[in-house]
Structures are given as C-alpha cells and as structure tokens.
NUVOPA-314384 format. One line per field, with one value per residue (C-alpha): residue number from 1; x, y, z. Coordinates in nm, 3 decimals. Layout:
REM NUVOPA-314384
resi = c(NUM / ...);
u = c(X / ...);
v = c(Y / ...);
w = c(Z / ...);
REM end
This chain:
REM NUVOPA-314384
resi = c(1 / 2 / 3 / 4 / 5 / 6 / 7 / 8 / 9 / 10 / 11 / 12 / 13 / 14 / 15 / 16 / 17 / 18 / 19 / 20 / 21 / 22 / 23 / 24 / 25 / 26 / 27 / 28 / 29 / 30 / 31 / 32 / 33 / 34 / 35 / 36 / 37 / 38 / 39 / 40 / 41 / 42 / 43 / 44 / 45 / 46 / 47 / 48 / 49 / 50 / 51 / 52 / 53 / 54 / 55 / 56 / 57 / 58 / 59 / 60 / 61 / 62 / 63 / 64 / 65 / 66 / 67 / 68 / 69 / 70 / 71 / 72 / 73 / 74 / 75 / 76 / 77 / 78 / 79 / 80 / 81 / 82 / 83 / 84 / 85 / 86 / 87 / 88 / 89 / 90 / 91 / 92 / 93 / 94 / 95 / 96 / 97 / 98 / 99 / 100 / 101 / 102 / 103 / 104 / 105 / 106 / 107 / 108 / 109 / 110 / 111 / 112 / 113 / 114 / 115 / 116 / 117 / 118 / 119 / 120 / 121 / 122 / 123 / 124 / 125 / 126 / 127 / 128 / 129 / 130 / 131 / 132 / 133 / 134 / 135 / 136 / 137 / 138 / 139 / 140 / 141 / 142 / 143 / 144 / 145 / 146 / 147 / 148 / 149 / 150 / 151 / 152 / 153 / 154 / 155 / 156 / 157 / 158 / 159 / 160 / 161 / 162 / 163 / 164 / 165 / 166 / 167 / 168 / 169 / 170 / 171 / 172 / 173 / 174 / 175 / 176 / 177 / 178 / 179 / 180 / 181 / 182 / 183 / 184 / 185 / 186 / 187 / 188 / 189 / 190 / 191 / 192 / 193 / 194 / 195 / 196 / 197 / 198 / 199 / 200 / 201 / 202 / 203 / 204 / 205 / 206 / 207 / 208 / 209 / 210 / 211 / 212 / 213 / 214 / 215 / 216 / 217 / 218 / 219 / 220 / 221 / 222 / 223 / 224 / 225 / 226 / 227 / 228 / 229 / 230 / 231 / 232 / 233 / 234 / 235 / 236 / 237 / 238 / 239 / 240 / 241 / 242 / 243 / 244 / 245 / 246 / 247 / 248 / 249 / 250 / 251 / 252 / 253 / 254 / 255 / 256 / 257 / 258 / 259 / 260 / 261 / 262 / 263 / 264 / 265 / 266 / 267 / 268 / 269 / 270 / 271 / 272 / 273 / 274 / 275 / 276 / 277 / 278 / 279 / 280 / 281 / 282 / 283 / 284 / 285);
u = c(10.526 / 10.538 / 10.349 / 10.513 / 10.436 / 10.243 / 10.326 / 10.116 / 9.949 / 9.898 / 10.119 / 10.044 / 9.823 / 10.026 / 10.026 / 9.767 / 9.867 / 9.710 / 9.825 / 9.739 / 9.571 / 9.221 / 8.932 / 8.579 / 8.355 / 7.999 / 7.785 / 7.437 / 7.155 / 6.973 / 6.612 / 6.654 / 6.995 / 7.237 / 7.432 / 7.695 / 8.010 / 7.943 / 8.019 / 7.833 / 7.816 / 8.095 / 8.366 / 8.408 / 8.423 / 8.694 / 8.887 / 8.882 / 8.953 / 9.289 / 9.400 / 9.341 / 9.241 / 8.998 / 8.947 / 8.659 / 8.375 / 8.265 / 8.113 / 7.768 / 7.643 / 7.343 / 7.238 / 7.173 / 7.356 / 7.597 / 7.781 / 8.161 / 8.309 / 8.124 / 8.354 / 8.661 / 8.499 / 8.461 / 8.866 / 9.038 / 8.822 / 8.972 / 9.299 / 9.302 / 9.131 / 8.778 / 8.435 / 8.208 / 7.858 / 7.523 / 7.247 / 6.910 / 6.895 / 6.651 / 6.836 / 7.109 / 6.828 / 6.776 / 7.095 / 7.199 / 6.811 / 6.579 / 6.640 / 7.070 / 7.228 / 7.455 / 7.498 / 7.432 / 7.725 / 7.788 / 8.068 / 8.032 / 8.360 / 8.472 / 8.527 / 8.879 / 9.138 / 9.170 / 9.500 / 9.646 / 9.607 / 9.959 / 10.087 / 9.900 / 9.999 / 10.355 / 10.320 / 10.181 / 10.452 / 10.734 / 10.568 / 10.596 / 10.862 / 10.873 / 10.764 / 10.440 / 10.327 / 10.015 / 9.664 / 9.375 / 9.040 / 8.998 / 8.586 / 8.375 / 8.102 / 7.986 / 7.720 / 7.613 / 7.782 / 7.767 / 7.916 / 8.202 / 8.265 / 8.228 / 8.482 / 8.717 / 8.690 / 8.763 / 9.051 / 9.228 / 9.147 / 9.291 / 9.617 / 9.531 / 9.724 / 9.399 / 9.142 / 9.059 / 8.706 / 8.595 / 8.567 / 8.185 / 7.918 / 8.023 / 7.993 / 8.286 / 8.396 / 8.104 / 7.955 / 7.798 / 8.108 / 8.267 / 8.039 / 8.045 / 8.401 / 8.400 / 8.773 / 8.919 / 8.897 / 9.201 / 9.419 / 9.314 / 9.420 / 9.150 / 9.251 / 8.955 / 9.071 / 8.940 / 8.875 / 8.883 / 9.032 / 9.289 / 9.396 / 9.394 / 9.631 / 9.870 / 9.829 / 9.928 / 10.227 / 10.349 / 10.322 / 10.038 / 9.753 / 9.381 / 9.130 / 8.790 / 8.496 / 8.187 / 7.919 / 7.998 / 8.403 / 8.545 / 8.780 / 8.679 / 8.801 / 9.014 / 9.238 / 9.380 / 9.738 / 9.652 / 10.023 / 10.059 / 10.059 / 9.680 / 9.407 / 9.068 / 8.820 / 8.476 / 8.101 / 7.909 / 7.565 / 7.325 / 7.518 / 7.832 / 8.148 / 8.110 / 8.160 / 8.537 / 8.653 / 8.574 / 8.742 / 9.066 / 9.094 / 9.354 / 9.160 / 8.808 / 8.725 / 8.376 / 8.253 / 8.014 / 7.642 / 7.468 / 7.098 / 6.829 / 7.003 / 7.209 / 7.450 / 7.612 / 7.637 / 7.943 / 8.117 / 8.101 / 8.253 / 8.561 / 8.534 / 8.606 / 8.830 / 9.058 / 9.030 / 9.133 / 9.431 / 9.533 / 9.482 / 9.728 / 9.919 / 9.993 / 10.050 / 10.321 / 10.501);
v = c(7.078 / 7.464 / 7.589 / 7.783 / 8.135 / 8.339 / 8.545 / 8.892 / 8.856 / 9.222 / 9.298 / 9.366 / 9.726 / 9.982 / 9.919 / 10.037 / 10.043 / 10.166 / 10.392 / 10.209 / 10.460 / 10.448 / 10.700 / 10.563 / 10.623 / 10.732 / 10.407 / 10.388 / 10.164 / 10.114 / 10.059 / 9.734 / 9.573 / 9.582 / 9.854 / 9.873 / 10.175 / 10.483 / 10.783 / 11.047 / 11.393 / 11.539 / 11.648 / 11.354 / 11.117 / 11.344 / 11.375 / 10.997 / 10.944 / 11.203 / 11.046 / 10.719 / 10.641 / 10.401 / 10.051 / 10.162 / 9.917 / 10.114 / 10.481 / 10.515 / 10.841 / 11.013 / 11.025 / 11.338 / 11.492 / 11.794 / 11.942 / 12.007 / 11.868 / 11.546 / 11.513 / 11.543 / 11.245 / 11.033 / 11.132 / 11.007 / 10.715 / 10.649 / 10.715 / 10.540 / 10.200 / 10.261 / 10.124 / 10.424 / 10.328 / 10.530 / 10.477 / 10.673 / 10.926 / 10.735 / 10.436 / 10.679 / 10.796 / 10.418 / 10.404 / 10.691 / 10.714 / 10.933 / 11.288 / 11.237 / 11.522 / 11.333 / 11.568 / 11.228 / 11.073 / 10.788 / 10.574 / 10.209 / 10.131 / 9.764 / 9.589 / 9.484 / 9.615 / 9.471 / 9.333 / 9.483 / 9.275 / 9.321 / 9.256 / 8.899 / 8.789 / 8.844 / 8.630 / 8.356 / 8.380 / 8.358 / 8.032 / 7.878 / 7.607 / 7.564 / 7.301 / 7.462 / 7.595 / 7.875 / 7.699 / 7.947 / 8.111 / 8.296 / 8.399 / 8.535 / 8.737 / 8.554 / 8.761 / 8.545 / 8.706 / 8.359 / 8.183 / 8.420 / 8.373 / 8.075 / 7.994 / 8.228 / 8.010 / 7.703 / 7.831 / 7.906 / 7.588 / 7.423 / 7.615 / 7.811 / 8.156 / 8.404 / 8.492 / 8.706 / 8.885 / 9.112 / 9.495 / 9.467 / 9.243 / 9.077 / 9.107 / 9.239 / 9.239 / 9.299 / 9.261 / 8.938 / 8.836 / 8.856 / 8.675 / 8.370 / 8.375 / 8.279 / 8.472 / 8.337 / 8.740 / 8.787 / 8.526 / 8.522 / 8.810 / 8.898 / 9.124 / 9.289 / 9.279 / 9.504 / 9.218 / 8.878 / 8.744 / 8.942 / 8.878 / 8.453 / 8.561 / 8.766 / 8.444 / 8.251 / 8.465 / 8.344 / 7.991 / 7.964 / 7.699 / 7.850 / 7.571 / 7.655 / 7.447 / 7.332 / 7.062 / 6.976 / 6.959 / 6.644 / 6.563 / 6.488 / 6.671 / 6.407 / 6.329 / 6.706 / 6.723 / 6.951 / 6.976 / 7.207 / 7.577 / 7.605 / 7.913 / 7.742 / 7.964 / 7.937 / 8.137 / 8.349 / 8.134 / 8.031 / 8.184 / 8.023 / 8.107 / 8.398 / 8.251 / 8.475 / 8.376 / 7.986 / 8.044 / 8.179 / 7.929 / 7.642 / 7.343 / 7.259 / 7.018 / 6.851 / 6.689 / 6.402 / 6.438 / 6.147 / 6.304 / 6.510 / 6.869 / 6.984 / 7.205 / 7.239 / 7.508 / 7.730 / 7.709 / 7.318 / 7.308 / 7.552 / 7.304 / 7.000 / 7.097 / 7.307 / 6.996 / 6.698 / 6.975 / 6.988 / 6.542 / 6.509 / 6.744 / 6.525 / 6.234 / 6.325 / 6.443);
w = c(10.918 / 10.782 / 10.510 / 10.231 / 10.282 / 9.966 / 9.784 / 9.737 / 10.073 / 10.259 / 10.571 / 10.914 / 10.983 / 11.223 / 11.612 / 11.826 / 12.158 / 12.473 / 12.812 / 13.111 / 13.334 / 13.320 / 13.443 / 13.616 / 13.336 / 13.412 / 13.473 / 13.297 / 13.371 / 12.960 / 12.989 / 12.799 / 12.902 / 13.235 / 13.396 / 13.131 / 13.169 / 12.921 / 12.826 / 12.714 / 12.531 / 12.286 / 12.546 / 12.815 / 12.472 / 12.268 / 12.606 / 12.639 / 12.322 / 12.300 / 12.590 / 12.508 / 12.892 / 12.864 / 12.631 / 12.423 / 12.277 / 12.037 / 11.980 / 11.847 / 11.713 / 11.614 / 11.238 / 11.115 / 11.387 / 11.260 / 11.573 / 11.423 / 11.700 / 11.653 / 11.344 / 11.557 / 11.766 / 11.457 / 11.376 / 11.661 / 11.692 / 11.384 / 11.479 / 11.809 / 11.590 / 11.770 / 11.530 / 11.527 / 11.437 / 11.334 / 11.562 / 11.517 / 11.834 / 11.977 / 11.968 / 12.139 / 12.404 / 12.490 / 12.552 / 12.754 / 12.911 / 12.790 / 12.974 / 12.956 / 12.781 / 12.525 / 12.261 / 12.001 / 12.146 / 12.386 / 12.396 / 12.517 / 12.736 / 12.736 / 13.074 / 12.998 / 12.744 / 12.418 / 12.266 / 11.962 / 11.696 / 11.590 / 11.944 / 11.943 / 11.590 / 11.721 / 12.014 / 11.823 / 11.633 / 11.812 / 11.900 / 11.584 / 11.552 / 11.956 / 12.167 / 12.250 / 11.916 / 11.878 / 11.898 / 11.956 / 11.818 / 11.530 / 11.542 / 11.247 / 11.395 / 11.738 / 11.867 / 12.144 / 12.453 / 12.671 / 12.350 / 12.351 / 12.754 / 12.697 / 12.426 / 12.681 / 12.947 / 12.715 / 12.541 / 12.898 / 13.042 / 12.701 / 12.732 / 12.396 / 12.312 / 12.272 / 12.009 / 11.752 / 11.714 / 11.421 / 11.513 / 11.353 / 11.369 / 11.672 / 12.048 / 12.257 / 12.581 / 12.786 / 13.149 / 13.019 / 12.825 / 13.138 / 13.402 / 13.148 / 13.109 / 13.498 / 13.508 / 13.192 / 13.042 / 13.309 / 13.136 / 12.762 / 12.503 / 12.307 / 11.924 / 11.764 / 11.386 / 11.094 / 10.857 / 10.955 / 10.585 / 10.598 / 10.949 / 10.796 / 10.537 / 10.805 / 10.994 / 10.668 / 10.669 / 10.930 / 10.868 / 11.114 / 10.974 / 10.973 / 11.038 / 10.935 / 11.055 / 10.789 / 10.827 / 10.413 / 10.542 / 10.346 / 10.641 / 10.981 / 11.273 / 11.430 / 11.096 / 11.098 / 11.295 / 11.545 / 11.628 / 11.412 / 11.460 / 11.405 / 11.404 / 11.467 / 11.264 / 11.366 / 11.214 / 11.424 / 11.512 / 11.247 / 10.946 / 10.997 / 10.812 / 10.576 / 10.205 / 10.188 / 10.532 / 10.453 / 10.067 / 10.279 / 10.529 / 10.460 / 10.545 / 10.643 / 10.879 / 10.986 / 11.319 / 11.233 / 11.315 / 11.400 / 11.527 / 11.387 / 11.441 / 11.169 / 11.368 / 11.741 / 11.950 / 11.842 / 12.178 / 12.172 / 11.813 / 11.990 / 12.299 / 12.137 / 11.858 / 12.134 / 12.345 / 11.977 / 11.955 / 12.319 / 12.358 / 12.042 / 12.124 / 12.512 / 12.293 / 12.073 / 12.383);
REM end
C-alpha cells in the first residue's frame, strides 16, 4: 500500500560524498574517556578537511579564539557537511591533554565512514515496490553509545537497510559505538542528517512510511503492517521523540506496559519492532 506523496515538502540537500584514502590520524588518550583518533591544531585539520581524507565526527573549537585561519576551518567543514561545535578551551585542553599544541582546534575522527544521506535515501528507495521493501532506523538524538551499537547490531541481524542519526545532539560512530555493535558497523550504513523532520518528509516523498514510537500511541505495535516500506523513528533516552519529529511522523504506535516502569530501554523498543516487521514480513511470504 503507497502513500500519496505531498505536496510542498522540501527536496533532497546536495551529495556529500567522500574519497576513500584515508591518513592515520594522531591517536589521543583524554583524561576522562578512551583512546579516541584526533586531530589537532589549524593545519593537519584544514589539510584533512581540503582533502576530505578522513570521516570526521565532528570539529570542536575554542570560543573566543580569533586565528583567521580558524575561519577557513569552520568553511570547509561546512562545505564538506562536518558539525563544528564551540567548546570552552579548556574543554579543548581535556580533550587534546593539557600541554598539546592545538591552536583551539581538534577534530574528532569517526571510526568508520558515514553514508551520505542522499546516497541511503536512494537505496531505500529503489526498494520500494520490491519484494524486500526498506525497513530500518530513523533515531532522534540517541546519546547512549551502547544503545546505538546496539540498535546496529539488531538492525543487521533483522535484515534492515541502515539508519539515520542527527548531525547534533547525538552520539556517532565511536570506539564504543563500535565494540557494542559486535561487527554490525561493517554491514549497516549509517546517514548523519541535518534535521531529522525534514529527512521524514524526504522519506514521505518517497512513499516510505515513518513509524514513530509513543507510550500515549492509540494503536499497538502489532496492528501496524509492517510490510510496508517503513522508517521506525525512535527518541533519544528519557526525552523521547522531540514534539516536531512525533507531529511529522505518519503513525504512532505503542508497546503495552504491563509493570511499574513507564518506559523500555530504546534499543529494546528498535529490537522488537525490527523483529514484529521482519516475523510479518516471513508470513506474508
């Protein structure tokens, strides 16, 4: 069953894609987290950045700091679709360590490349109206990095087709992401998108269903035809769905409670949904 598309919904932002070749980044142990790849100070970033050589995370710099060149950085991040955040320096010193010459700039590399979020919209697609059509993960600010390897490793175990992850206010593809993913980050494309209701209307547009999830849902989980081409949309942990993202979503759907806690785990919401979709899916076949 397709949805009518909408009128007056935006189109798709410009490609972003990505060389292959990649440099070793420097490797720096933060006094308060793991050995995590950065870079640091204003050249090794703006060369990574022209060259687009390696999958950034994000750059933080330095409020107040006013090198010109630090503008330039703050450019081609743009450009190349990198998040560039403000940090205080010390919050840059605690990240570099204390007696690091970065200049108020250090770039935090991801451990695998990201997708382009137009590059995954297409292939879920082309997968509308086929006999396998798109199911996967569309998440509004996890920030839990063994919720977000986790939900990996269940959407590649469920046969799903990737997820999407906001640019801000989330966690991305880190050391941690990865060790909880247990090897799923090899098999399942992952989009960081710019704003997550406007990637539900693209997704609209392309008569792909977006499934939201909300405890005061009037439908239960199990009465939605997950046969559909279907974009399960989940809220980061505690806040939930922001109040726009839930307004944009198609349909919300609820999983009953019956004990005390008002809420499950974000990762066992994805798990069972993903697994509903994939057991009617296997019985309509």
């Amino acid at each position: 069953m397709s949805r009518p598309r909408r009128e007056n919904e935006p189109g798709r932002p410009p490609f972003n894609g990505r060389p292959e070749s990649r440099p070793e980044p420097r490797q720096v142990d933060a006094p308060d987290g793991p050995a995590l790849a950065k870079l640091f100070g204003i050249s090794p970033v703006l060369e990574a950045l022209q060259t687009r050589a390696v999958a950034f995370e994000h750059i933080a710099i330095a409020e107040g700091a006013r090198h010109h060149r630090l503008h330039e950085i703050s450019e081609a991040a743009r450009n190349a679709g990198v998040p560039v955040r403000k940090l205080p320096r010390q919050a840059i010193d605690r990240i570099t360590g204390p007696n690091a010459n970065h200049q108020g700039v250090v770039a935090i590399i991801a451990v695998a490349r990201y997708t382009d979020v137009d590059e995954l919209l297409e292939r879920w697609a082309k997968r509308v109206g086929t006999d396998e059509p798109p199911l996967g993960l569309v998440l509004d600010g996890v920030e839990d990095p063994h919720n977000l390897g986790a939900l990996m490793r269940t959407v590649e175990c469920a046969g799903g087709h990737g997820i999407f992850i906001p640019e801000r206010r989330a966690v991305g593809l880190t050391e941690t992401v990865a060790k909880a993913a247990a090897g799923a980050m090899e098999y399942v494309p992952v989009a960081r998108a710019t704003n997550i209701s406007r990637l539900l209307a693209q997704l609209k547009l392309v008569d792909i269903w977006t499934v939201g999830t909300a405890a005061g849902a009037a439908m239960d989980y199990t009465d939605w035809d997950w046969t559909r081409p279907t974009a399960i949309v989940l809220g980061g942990e505690g806040a939930g769905l922001h109040r726009l993202v839930k307004e944009n979503c198609d349909v919300l759907v609820r999983i009953p409670l019956r004990g005390h806690i008002e809420s499950l785990n974000v990762s066992v919401t994805g798990g069972i949904l993903l697994y509903e979709a994939l057991r009617q899916r296997r019985s309509r076949q």
